[in-house]
C-alpha positions in Angstrom: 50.7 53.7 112.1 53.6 52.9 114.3 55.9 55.9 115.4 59.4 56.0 117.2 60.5 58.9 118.5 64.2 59.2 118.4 66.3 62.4 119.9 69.0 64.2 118.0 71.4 67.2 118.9 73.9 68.8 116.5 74.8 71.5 119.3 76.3 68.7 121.0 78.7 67.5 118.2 81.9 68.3 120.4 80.7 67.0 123.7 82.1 64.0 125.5 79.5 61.1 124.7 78.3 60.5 127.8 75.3 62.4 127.5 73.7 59.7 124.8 72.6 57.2 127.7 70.2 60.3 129.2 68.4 59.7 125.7 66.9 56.0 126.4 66.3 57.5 130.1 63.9 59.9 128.5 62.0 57.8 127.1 63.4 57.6 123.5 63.6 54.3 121.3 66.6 55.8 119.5 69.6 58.5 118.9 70.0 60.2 115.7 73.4 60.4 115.5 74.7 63.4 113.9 78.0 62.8 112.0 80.2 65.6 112.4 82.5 67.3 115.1 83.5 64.5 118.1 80.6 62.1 116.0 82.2 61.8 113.0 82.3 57.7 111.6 85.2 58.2 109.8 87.1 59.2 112.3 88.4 55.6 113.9 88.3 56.6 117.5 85.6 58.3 116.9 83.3 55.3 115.5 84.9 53.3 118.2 83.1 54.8 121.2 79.7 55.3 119.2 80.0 51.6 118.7 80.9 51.4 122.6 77.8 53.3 123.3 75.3 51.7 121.0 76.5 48.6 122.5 75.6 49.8 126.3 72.1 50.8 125.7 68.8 49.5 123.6 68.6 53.1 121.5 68.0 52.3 117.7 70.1 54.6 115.2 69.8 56.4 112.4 72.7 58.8 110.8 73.0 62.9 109.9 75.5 63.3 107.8 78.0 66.1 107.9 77.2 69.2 106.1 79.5 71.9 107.7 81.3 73.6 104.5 80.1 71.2 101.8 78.4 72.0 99.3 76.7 69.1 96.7 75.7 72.3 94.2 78.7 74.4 94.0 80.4 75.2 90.8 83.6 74.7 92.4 84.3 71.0 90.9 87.4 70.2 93.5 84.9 70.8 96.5 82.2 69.5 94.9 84.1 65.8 94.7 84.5 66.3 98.3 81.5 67.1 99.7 80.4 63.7 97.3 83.3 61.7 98.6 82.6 63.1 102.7 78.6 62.0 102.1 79.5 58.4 100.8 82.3 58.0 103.3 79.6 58.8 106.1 77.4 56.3 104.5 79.8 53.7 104.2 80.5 53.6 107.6 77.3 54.2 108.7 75.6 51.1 107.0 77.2 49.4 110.1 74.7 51.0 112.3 71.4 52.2 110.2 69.7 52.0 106.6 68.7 55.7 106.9 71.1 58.4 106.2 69.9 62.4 106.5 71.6 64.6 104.0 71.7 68.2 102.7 70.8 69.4 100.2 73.6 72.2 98.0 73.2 75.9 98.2 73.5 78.6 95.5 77.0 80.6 95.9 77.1 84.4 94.5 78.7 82.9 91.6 76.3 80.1 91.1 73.3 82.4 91.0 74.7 83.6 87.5 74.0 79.7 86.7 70.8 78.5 88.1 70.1 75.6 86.1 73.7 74.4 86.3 73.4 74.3 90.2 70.5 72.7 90.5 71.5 69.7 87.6 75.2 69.4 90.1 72.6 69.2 93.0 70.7 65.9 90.7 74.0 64.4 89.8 75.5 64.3 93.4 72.0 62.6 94.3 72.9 60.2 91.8 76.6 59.5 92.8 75.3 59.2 96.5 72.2 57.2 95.6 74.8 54.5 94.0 77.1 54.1 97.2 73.7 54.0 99.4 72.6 51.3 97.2 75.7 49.5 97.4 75.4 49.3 101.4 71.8 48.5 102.0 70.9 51.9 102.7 68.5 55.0 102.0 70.3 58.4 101.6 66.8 61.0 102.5 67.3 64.5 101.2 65.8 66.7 103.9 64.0 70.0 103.1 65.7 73.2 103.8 65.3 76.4 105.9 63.9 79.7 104.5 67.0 81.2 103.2 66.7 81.5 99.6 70.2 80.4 99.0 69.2 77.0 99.7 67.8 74.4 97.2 65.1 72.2 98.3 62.9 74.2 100.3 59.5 73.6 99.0 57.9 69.6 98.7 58.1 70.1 95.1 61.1 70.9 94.7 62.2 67.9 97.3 59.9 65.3 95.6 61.4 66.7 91.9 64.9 66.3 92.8 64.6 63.1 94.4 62.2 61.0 92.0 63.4 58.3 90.3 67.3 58.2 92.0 67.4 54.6 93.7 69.7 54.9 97.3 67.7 58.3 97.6 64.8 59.4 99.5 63.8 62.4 101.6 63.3 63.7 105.3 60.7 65.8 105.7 62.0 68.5 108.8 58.7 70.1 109.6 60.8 73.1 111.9 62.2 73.6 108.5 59.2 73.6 106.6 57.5 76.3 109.0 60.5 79.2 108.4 59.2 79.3 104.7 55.7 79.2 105.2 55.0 75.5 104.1 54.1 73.0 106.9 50.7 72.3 105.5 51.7 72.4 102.1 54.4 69.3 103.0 51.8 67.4 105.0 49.6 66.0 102.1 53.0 64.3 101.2 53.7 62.5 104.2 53.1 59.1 103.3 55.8 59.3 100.8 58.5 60.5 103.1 61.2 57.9 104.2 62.3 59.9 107.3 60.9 62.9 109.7 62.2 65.4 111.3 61.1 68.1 114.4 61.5 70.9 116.2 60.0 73.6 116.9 60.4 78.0 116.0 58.0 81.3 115.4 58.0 80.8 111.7 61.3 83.1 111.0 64.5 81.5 111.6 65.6 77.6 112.6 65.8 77.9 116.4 65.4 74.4 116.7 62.7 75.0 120.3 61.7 72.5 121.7 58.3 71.5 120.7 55.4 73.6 121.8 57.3 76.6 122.6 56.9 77.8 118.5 54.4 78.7 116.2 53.5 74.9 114.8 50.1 73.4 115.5 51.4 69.8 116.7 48.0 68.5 117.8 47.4 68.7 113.9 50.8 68.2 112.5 50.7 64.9 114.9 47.7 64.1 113.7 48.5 64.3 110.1 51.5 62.6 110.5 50.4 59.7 112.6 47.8 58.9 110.1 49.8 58.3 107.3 53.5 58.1 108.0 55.1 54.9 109.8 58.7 54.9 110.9 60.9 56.9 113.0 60.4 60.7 113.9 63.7 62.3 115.3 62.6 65.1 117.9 65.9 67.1 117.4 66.5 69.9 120.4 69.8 71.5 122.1 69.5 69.2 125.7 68.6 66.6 127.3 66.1 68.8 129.7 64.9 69.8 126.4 63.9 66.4 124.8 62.0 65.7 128.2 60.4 68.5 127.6 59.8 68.1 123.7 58.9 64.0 123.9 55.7 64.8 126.7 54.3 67.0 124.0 55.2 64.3 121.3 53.2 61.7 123.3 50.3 64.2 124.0 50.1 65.4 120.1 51.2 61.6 117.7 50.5 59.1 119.9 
């Protein structure tokens, strides 16, 4: 299987983009851009120097799209529509650059905890509104799995592989640091082949600390392993520096390839 390790940061979302060059100079085949703060694509100025930057180096790209204060389950219709609208905008724009698109799944409000199954059909029908525009431009929008906060929807494979089956434009990311603060990294791994993106990082198993990898609680030389032998495409090594992703893509090398 061929693997391309691609770097992401989101605590760099309102930093100057100068750093992205440092990414190809580690050793990465791509930049994961994520679409929010100083990053956002539809923001003109904004997409502008992204372009710039692309331009100036060889890095591949694929997209996050924002998820700061939207929520694609709430019960609150006008935000709803815009947390929709701000997902399809990124992916508009984004087509320009990448057919893969990471997005977030909704979250369960106090009030939508009195409405469970409500929730969780707004979380389907937002899939299937996004999964139309991603269509539309020639790309795939990949639910990712969520962090062990019981708030969140989409924590478990099977509730990732139920949501998403059957919605064309849609397809998942599998975040293994997410999968490991709810107990589930082997549980996801049997799954791999049919995941359309992957993410990485590293934490003890609690909360997302987004480590760099080796300095968790994850058995990479297995998780590589596993991964390698059925998954092909890119795997975005996401960490808080560039000192960091140096650090993260020599155990990356040692444990996939």
């Amino acid at each position: 299987m061929t693997i391309k390790p691609y770097f992401s940061s989101s605590s760099k979302v309102w930093d100057d983009i100068s750093w992205v060059p440092g990414i190809e100079d580690a050793g990465y085949s791509g930049w994961e851009i994520v679409a929010d703060g100083n990053y956002r694509l539809d923001d003109p100025a904004c997409l502008s120097r992204i372009r710039e930057m692309i331009a100036s180096t060889n890095l591949g790209v694929t997209v996050h799209a924002p998820y700061g204060d939207l929520n694609l389950a709430t019960l609150n219709h006008p935000i709803w529509e815009e947390s929709v609208h701000q997902i399809c905008t990124c992916i508009e724009h984004a087509a320009e650059l990448t057919d893969r698109v990471t997005i977030h799944p909704g979250y369960m409000s106090p009030v939508g905890k009195l409405m469970p199954e409500k929730i969780w059909g707004l979380q389907k029908e937002s899939l299937r509104r996004i999964g139309r525009c991603a269509k539309d431009h020639g790309v795939l929008a990949c639910l990712e799995n969520m962090i062990g906060i019981k708030e969140f929807l989409c924590r478990f494979p099977e509730e990732l592989i139920g949501m998403t089956e059957g919605i064309e434009g849609i397809g998942m990311t599998f975040d293994f640091g997410h999968a490991n603060t709810v107990g589930k990294v082997n549980e996801f791994l049997p799954y791999v082949a049919r995941a359309n993106h992957i993410h990485i990082h590293d934490n003890h198993g609690v909360s997302d600390e987004h480590l760099t990898l080796g300095e968790g609680t994850i058995p990479w030389k297995n998780v590589g392993k596993a991964i390698t032998a059925r998954y092909s495409g890119v795997v975005v090594i996401e960490g808080r520096s560039l000192p960091e992703a140096k650090r993260s893509l020599a155990v990356f090398r040692e444990c996939f390839i």
